[in-house]
C-alpha positions in Angstrom: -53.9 66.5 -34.7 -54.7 70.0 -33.5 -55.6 69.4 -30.1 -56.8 72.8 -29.0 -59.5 72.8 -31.7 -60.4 68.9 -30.9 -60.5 70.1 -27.1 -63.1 72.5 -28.2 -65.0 70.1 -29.7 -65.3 67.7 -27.4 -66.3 69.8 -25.1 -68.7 71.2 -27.3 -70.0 67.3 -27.7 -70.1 66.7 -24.5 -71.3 69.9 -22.2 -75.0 69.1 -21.6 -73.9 65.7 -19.7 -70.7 67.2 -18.5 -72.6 69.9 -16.8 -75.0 67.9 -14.7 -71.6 66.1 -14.0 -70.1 69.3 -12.4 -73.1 70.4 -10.3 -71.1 70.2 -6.9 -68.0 72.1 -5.7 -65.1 70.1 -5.6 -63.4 69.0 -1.7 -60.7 71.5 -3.3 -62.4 74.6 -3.2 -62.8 74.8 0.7 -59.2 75.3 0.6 -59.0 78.2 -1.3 -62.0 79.9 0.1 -59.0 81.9 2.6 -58.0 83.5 -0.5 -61.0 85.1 -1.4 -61.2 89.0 0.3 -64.6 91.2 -0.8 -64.5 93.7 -3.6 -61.9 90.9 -6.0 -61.9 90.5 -9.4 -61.5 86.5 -10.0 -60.9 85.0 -13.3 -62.0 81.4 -13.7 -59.7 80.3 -17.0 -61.3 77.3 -18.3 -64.8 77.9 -16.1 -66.8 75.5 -18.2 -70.5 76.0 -16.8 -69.1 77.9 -14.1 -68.9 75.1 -11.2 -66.2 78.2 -9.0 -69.0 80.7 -9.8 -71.0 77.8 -6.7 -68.6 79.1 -4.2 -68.5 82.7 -4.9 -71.7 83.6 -5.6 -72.6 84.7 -2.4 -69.5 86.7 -1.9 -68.8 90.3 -2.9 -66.5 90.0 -5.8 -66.3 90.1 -9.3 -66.4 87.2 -11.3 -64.6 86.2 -15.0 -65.2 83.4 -16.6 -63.5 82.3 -19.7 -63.7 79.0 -21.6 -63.7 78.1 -25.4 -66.7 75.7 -25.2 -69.7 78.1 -26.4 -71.7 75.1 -25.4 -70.8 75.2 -21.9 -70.9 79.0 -21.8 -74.6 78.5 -22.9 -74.9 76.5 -20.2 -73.4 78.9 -17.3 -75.0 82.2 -18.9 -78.7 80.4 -18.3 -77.5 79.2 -15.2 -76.1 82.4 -13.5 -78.7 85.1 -15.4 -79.0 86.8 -11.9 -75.8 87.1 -11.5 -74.6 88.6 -14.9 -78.0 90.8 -14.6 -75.9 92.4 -11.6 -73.1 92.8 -13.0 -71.3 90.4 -10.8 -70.0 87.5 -12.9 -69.2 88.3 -16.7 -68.2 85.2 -19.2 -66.6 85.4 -22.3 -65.8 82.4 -25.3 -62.2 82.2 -26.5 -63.5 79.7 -29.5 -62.5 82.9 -31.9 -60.1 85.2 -30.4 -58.3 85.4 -26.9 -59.7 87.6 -24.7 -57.7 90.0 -22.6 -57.5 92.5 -19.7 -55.8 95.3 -18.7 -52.3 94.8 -16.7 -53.0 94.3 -13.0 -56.9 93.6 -13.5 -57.3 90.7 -11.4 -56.7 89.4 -7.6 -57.0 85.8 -8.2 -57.1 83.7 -11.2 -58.0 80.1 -10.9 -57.3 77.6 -13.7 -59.3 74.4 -12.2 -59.0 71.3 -14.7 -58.1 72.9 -17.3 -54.9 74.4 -17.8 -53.5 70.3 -18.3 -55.4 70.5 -22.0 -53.1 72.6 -23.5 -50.9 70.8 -25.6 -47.4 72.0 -25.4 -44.9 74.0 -23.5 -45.2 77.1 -25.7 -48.6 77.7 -25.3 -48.4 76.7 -21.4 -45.9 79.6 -20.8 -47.9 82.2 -22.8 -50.4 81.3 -20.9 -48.7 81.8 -18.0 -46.7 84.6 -19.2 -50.3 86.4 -19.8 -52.1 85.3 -16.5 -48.9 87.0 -14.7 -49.4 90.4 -16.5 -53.0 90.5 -15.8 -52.2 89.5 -12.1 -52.1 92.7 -9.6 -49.2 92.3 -7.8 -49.8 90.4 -4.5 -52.4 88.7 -6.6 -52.3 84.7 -6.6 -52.7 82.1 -9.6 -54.4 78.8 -8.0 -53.9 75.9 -10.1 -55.6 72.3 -10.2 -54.5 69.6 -12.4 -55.2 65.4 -12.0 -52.4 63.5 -11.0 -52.3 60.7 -13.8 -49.9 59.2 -11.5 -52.2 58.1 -8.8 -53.2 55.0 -7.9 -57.1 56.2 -8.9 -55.3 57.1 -12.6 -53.6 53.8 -12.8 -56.8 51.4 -12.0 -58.1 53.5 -15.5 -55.0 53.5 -17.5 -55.9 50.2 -19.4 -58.9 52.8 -20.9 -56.5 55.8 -21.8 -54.4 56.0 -25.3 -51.3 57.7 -24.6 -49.7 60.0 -27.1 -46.5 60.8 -26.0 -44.9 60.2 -22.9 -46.7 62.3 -20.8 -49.9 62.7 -22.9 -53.3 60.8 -22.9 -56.6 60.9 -24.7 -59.3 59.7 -22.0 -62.4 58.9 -23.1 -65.6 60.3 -21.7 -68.7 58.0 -21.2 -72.2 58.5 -21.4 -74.7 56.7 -19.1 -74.5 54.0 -21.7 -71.1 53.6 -21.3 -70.2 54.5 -24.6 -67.5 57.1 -25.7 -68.5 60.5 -26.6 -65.1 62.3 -26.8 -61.6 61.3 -25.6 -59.9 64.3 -24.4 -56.4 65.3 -24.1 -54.7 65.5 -21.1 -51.0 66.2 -19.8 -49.8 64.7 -16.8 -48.0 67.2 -15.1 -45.2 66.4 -11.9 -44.4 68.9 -9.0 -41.2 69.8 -10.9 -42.5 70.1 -14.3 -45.6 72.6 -13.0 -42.8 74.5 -10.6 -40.7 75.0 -13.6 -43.0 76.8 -15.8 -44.5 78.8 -12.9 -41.0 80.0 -11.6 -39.6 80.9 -15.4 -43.0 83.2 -16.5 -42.0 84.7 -12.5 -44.4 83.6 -9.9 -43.0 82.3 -6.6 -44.8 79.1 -5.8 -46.3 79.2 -2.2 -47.3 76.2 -2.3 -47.4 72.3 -4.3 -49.4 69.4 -2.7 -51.6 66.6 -3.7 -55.1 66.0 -2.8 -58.3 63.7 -2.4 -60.5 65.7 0.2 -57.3 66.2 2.2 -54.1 66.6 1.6 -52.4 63.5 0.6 -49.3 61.9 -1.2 -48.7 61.4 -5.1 -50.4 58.0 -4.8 -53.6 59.1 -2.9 -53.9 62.5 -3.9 -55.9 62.7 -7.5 -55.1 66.0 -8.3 -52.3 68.3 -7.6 -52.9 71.7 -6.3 -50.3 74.5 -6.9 -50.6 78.1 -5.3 -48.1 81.1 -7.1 -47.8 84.5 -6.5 -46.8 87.6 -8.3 -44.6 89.3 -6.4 
C-alpha cells in the first residue's frame, strides 16, 4: 500500500465535507498565538483549506501554505482570494513535486494534523531534516499530533483497523454515517516525537498533552510539541 498517494486521495475524496468540518480554530491555537511577532514568514505544512490562515489573517506576516490535496487547496485559494491578492498568504500543492525554500526562509513552521500521515521513519526525518534547514535560526517548528492513546481514542478504537503496531486506518464518515476514506495515522508517544526532533537538531522546548487545556496522556487528545533551531 502506498500510503502517501492513498493519503492524497482520500483527502482529495473527502475535502468539500472536511472543510466545512475545519471552519473553527482549534483550543490549540490560542497557545501559540505568543509565538507569532509582525513581519514573519509562517509555513503551514499540511494547511489543508487553510484553518491557521483563521488566526493570522489579521496579523502582519507572511503566510505558506502547503498540502498535497489540490482539492483542499481549491478550497483555501477561493477562500482567502483577498489575502493571496495581497500578497500575504501564498499556497502551493505538493501532489507533483516537493516544494522548497531557501535556507533560513521561515520564523515559524507549523505542522497541525498532519505530520502523523507520513508513513515511516525515513520520510519523518527528511521532513524534519528539511523543515530545520528552512528554519532561521531562533525560528521554532510547532507540532500537533492526536494522541491515539487517549481515553477519547480508545472509546473509537473498536472503528479503527490497525496496520502495524503503531499505525491505524480511521475511517471518515459522512452525515450518513457511511465511510468515505479511512486514513492513515501514526500514533506517536513523547519519546518517539522527542527522538526524531532531537536527531534532525532541534531542542525541544516543550512536550504536553491537550484538550482546551493542558492535560495528561489520558485527557489530553492531542499532543503538542514546541522545537527550536538553535
Amino acid at each position: 500500500m502506498d500510503i502517501v498517494q492513498k493519503t492524497r486521495d482520500d483527502y482529495n475524496k473527502i475535502a468539500k465535507h472536511f472543510a466545512t468540518t475545519r471552519s473553527r480554530a482549534w483550543p490549540e491555537f490560542d497557545q501559540f498565538s505568543a509565538l507569532i511577532k509582525n513581519g514573519q514568514r509562517i509555513l503551514d505544512w499540511g494547511c489543508g483549506a487553510g484553518r491557521l490562515l483563521m488566526m493570522l489573517k489579521n496579523r502582519p506576516v507572511e503566510y505558506f501554505g502547503i498540502d498535497q490535496s489540490i482539492e483542499l487547496l481549491k478550497i483555501a485559494r477561493r477562500q482567502y482570494s483577498k489575502l493571496i491578492k495581497a500578497g500575504r498568504a501564498h499556497f502551493y500543492s505538493t501532489a507533483a513535486r516537493e516544494k522548497k525554500f531557501p535556507p533560513g526562509y521561515f520564523d515559524l513552521v507549523f505542522m497541525i494534523a498532519s505530520f502523523f500521515h507520513l508513513p515511516d521513519e525515513t520520510s519523518r526525518q527528511k521532513l524534519l531534516a528539511k523543515t530545520f534547514r528552512e528554519l532561521k535560526p531562533g525560528g521554532k517548528l510547532v507540532m500537533l499530533v492526536w494522541n491515539l492513546g487517549s481515553d477519547w481514542a480508545k472509546e473509537k478504537k473498536k472503528e479503527w483497523k490497525q496496520i502495524g503496531e503503531q499505525d491505524f486506518l480511521i475511517p471518515w464518515k459522512n452525515q450518513q454515517g457511511e465511510v468515505m476514506a479511512e486514513r492513515y495515522y501514526h500514533h506517536f508517544t513523547p519519546e518517539e516525537l522527542t527522538g526524531l526532533l532531537t536527531q534532525t537538531g532541534f531542542v525541544v522546548e516543550r512536550m504536553d498533552y491537550f484538550a482546551g487545556k493542558w492535560s495528561d496522556s489520558k485527557g489530553g487528545r492531542n499532543l503538542v510539541a514546541v522545537a527550536l533551531k538553535k
